[in-house]
N, C-alpha and C positions, 0 to 999 in steps of 0.2 A: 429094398434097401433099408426100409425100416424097422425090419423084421431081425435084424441081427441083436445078438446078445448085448444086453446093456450092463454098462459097467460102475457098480456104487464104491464108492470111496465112504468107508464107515468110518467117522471120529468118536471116538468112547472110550474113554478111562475104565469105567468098570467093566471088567472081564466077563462077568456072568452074563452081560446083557448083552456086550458085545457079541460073544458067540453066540446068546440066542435070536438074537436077529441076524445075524450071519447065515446061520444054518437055516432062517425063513428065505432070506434073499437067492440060498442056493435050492432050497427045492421050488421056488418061484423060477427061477431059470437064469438068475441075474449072476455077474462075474463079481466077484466083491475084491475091493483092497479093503485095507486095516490102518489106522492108526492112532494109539493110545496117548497120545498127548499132543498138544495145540503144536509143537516144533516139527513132529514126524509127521502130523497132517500137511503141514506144507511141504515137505521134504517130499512126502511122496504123489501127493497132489502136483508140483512143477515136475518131478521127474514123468506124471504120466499125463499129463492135463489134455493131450492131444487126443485121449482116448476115455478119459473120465465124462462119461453121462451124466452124473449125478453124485451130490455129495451128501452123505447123511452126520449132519453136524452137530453133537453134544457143545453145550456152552461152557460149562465147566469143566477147566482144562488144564490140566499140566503146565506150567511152561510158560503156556499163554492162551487166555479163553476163546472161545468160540468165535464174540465179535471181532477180534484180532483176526482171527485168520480169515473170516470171511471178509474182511477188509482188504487182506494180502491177493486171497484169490480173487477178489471183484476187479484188483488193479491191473490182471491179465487174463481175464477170463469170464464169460457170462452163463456160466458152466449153470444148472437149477443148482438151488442148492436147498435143505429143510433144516430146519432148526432143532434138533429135541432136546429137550430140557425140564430140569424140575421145577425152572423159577418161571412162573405161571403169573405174575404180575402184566399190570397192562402197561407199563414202562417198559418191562422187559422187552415183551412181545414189541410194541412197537418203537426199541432201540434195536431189535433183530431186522422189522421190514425195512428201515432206515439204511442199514448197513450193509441189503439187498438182500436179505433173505426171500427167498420164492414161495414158502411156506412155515411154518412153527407149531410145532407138536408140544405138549407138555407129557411128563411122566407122571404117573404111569400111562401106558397107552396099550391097545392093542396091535397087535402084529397085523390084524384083517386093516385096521384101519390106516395103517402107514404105508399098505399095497395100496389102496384106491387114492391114496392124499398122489404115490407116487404116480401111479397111473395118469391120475389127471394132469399131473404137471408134462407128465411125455405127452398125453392129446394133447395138449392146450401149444406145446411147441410146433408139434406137425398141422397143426391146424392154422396155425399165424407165423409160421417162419416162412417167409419173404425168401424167394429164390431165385437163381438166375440158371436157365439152363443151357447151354449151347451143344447141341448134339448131343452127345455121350456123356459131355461133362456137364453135373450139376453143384453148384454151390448155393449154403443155406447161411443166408444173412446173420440169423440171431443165433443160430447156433454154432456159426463159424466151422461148419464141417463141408468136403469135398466128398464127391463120388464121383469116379469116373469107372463108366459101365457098372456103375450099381453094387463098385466094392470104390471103399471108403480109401481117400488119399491122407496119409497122415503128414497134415505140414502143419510147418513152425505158425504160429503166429504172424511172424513177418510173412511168411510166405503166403500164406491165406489173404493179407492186406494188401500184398501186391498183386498178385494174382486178378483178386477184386478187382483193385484199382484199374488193370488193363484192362478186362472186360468189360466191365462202366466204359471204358473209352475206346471201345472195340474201333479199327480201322483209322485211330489215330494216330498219328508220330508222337510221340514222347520223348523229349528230353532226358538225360541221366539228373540232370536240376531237377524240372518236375517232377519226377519221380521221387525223387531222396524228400525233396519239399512236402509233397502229398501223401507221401507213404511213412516218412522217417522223423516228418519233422521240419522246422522252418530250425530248428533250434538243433539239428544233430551237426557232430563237428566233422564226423565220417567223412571218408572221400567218395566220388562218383562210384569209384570200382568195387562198392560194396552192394550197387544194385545189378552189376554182372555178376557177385558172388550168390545173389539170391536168384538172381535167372538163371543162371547153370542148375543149380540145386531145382527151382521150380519144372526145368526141361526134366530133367532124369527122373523127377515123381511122374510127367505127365505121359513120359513112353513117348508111343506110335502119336502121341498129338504134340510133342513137344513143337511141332513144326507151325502151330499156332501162334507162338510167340515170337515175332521174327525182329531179326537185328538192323536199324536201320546206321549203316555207314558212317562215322561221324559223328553222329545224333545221338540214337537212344534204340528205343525199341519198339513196337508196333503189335496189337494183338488182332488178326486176323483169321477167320476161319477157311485157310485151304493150307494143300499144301505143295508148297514153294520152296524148297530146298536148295534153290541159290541164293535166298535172300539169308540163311545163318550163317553164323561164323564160324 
């Protein structure tokens, strides 16, 4: 499962570099997005962020810089991300690690050199992401990604949190309160029936195991490993 094609989100105003780092990322075997200025990197960062591996981030930026956006995606997302940039100061650099950058390159660089920077950031996650595995399905803590049977499940955010959440308390009764509380928030004004709108949705990603997550009467919901097919609804 780790072996699948990773997907870089390049942010760079300048054209020429853009494509030539583009065109390394594609004979290196990586899938790239594009985008030329600090508004379109988040625009297409949220629209793909469930599938974005990695972000290669220019600081000077259209629109809005670099640490702007890396501030937007740190707010939903612990996605690596690398800094490249001309301004090479030690303020810089460490107002970039501050605002969670995972690494920082200055320009000019080499292309060999931003393969191994990126390399090591993909070991160093498969090495220390904290996971949980029950049968077939495996979830990865820090990178907030699903597989079941060793093809990746694309869920929301929420859905990833709840998910979690049951499994941590595998064989326990749940409330629709506890849930909303520990998943949503002590502070969301949402009603209960919003954590049956993510359990439906989380049953139809999980297929032949949706049968894991069972409905208890009244209550709430229960995450268990067999399957019981009188206990859903």
């Amino acid at each position: 499962m780790l072996n699948e094609q990773k997907v870089i989100l390049l942010v760079e105003d300048e054209e020429k570099l853009r494509k030539t780092v583009k065109d390394f990322l594609l004979m290196n075997q990586y899938y790239v997005l594009e985008a030329e200025d600090g508004e379109q990197a988040l625009e297409v960062f949220c629209s793909n962020n469930q599938i974005v591996d990695m972000v290669l981030l220019d600081v000077m930026l259209p629109y809005c810089d670099g640490y702007t956006v890396l501030e937007e995606i740190r707010n939903i997302s612990k996605v690596p991300v690398i800094m490249i940039t001309a301004k090479n100061s030690e303020s810089d650099q460490i107002k970039g690690f501050n605002v969670g950058t995972d690494d920082y390159i200055t320009k000019p660089f080499l292309l060999s050199v931003l393969k191994v920077r990126m390399e090591a950031i993909f070991k160093r996650i498969v090495k220390y992401d904290d996971f949980v595995e029950i049968e077939d399905l495996v979830l990865y803590r820090n990178s907030q990604k699903v597989y079941l049977k060793e093809e990746e499940l694309l869920l929301t955010p929420r859905e990833y949190q709840l998910l979690l959440y049951l499994i941590e308390n595998e064989s326990i009764v749940l409330s629709r309160e506890q849930i909303l509380s520990s998943v949503w928030g002590i502070e969301y004004i949402g009603g209960e029936r919003t954590v049956d709108t993510v359990i439906k949705q989380l049953r139809t990603k999980l297929r032949e195991y949706s049968s894991y997550i069972q409905s208890i009467y009244g209550i709430g919901y229960r995450f268990e490993v067999k399957n019981n097919e009188n206990d859903q609804k």
